[in-house]
N, C-alpha and C positions, 0 to 999 in steps of 0.2 A: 493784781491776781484775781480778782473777786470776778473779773470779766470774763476770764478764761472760764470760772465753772458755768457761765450764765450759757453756757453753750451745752452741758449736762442736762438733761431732763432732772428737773427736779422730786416730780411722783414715778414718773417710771423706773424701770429698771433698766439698767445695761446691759447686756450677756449676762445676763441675770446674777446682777450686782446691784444691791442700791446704789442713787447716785450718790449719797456719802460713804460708802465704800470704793466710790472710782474717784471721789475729788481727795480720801486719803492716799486711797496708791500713788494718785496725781502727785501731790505736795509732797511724797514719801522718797519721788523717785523712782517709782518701779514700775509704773506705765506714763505714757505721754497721751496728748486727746487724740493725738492721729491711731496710736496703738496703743488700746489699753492694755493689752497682755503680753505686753513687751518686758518682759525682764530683762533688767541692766543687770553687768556683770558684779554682783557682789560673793562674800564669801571666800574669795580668794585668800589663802594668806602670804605673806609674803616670798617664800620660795617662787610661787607661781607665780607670782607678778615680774618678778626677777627674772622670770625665763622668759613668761613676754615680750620684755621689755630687749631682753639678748635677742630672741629670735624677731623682733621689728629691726633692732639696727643691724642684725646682719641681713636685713632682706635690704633693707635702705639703706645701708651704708656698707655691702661689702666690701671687706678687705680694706676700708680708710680707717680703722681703729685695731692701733697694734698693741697685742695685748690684751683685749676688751674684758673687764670682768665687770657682773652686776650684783650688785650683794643686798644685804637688805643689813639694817640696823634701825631701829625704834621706829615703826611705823615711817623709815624713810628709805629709797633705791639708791646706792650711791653706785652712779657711771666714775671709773677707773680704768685708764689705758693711757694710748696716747696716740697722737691724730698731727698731721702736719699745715692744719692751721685752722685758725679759730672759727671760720665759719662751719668747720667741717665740725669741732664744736658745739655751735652752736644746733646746725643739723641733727646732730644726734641728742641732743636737748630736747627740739621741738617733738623725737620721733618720741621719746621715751617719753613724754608729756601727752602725747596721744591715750598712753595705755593709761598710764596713772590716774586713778579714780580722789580716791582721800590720800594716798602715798604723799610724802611729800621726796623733790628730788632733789641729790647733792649732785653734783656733774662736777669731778675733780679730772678730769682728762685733761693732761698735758700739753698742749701745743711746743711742739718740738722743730727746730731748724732745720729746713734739707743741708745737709753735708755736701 
């Protein structure tokens, strides 16, 4: 890590920030060195993450999860429905994994047999 701030001016300022105010936001999360005025998405609390997390899988996975509900329970999203087979599963894992910041994810989706 120590190499990344060597790229900081260490007397100057940055956008008129010291550079220990840009190597905290750095370490903090809330800018990167390409953009330091990048706010990552924090603050959310869990309703909204749940409806993210709904509105990514139905963009990426219309209509292959019957049923779809996203709930939230203790700092965690639990995915509930049911999908005809486990990669579609897993799909909808990797999508909800996208949004998820600290969340942590239960993904109870059923994998159910075409009839």
């Amino acid at each position: 890590m120590g190499t990344l701030f060597s790229q900081v001016p260490t007397n100057d300022a940055v956008d008129g920030h010291t550079a220990r105010e840009y190597e905290a936001s750095f370490v903090s999360g809330v800018a990167t060195l390409e953009n330091p005025h990048r706010q990552l998405r924090t603050g959310l609390v869990g309703e909204e993450v749940a409806q993210l997390v709904r509105e990514q899988l139905n963009v990426h996975l219309p209509g292959r999860i019957g049923q779809l509900k996203v709930s939230v329970a203790e700092n965690s999203i639990v995915l509930t429905g049911s999908c005809s087979s486990y990669y579609t599963k897993q799909l909808a894992q990797h999508v909800a994994m996208e949004v998820l910041t600290s969340e942590r994810l239960v993904n109870q989706l059923a994998v159910l047999k075409a009839k």
